[in-house]
Each structure stands twice: as structure tokens, then as C-alpha cells.
C-alpha distance (Angstrom), angle and dihedral (degrees) to the residues before:
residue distance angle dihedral
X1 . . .
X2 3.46 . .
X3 4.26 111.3 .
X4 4.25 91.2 -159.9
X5 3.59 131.3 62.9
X6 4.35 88.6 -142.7
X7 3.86 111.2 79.1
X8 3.39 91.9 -150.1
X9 3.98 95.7 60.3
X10 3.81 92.9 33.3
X11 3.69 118.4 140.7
X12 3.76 130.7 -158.6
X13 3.67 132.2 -162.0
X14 3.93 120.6 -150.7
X15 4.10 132.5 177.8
X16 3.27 119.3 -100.5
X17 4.42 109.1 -143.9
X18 3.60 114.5 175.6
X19 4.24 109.6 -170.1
X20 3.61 118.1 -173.2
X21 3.79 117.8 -131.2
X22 3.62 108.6 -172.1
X23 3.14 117.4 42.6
X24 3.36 105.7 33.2
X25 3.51 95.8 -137.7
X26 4.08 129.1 7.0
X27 3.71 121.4 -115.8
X28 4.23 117.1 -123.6
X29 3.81 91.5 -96.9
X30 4.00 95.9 56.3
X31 4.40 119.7 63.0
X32 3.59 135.9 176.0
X33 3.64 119.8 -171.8
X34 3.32 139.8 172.0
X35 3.94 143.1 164.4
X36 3.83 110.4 -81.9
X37 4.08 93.8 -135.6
X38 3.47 134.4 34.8
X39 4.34 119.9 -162.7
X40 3.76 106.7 -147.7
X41 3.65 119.0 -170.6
X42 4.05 109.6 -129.7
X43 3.83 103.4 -98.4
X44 3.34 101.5 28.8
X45 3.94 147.9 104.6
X46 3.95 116.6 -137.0
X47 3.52 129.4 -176.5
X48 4.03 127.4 -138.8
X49 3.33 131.9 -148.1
X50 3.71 117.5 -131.1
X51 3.79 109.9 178.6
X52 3.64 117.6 -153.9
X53 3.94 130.7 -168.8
X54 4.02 135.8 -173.3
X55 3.70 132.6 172.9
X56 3.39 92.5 -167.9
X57 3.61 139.7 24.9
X58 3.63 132.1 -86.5
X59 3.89 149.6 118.0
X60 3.88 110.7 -78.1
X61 3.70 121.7 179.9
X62 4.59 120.5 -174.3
X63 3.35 132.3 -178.5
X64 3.81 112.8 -144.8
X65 4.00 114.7 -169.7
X66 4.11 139.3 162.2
X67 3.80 134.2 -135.0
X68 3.59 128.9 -171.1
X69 3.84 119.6 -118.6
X70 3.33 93.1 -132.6
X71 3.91 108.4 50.1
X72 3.84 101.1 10.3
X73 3.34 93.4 -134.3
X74 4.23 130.3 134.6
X75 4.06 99.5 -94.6
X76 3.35 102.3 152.8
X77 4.27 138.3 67.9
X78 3.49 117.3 -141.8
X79 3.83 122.0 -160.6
X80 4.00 114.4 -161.6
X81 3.78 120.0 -138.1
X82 3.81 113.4 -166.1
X83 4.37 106.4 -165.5
């Protein structure tokens, strides 16, 4: 869904769903958040912020992925950074 009538300056809105893989599910003391939509301008790269938080240590494994509004289909790759 595009919000502008110019192409150029079109910008497009996608769900955010974050699915952890390992564990299952996270204890009270470990979060992961993130915004549930991201607006991309067309031609452009944007970054999200996925904050992450453990009070004690342990292997943790997320998928992140995006879906148009419109046709609810995968459109966009996401590359992970861990800092």
C-alpha cells in the first residue's frame, strides 16, 4: 500500500512478527520487543530496532520477518546484527 500518489516519495508500511526459535517460550526475567510496523520509503534500506534483554545467560534464537498490509505476504529480507 503505497500512502502517496508520486512513486518516487511512496511509502509502505509492513508488520513487524518476531517468533522465537529456541526457547520456545522466554522466562519473566528475559524480553524482546520491538515496534509492530515499520514505514519504508520505496528505494530505500531501513534499519529496526529489536531490543533484547537477559538476566541470565543462555542460548536464544528469533526469527524477525515482514508482511505487506496489503497482500500479507513475506516481502521483505531481514539481516540480523547481534552487537
Amino acid at each position: 500500500m503505497c500512502w502517496t500518489s508520486d512513486e518516487e516519495t511512496c511509502i509502505f508500511r509492513f508488520k513487524v512478527i518476531v517468533e522465537m526459535i529456541k526457547p520456545d517460550k522466554l522466562d519473566a526475567g528475559t524480553t524482546l520487543k520491538g515496534l509492530d510496523y515499520i514505514d519504508v520509503p520505496g528505494s530505500v534500506k531501513r534499519d529496526y530496532k529489536l531490543h533484547f534483554f537477559a538476566h541470565k545467560e543462555g542460548n536464544f534464537g528469533a526469527k524477525v520477518s515482514t508482511l505487506g498490509r496489503a497482500t500479507r505476504h513475506t516481502v521483505l529480507p531481514v539481516n540480523c546484527t547481534d552487537l
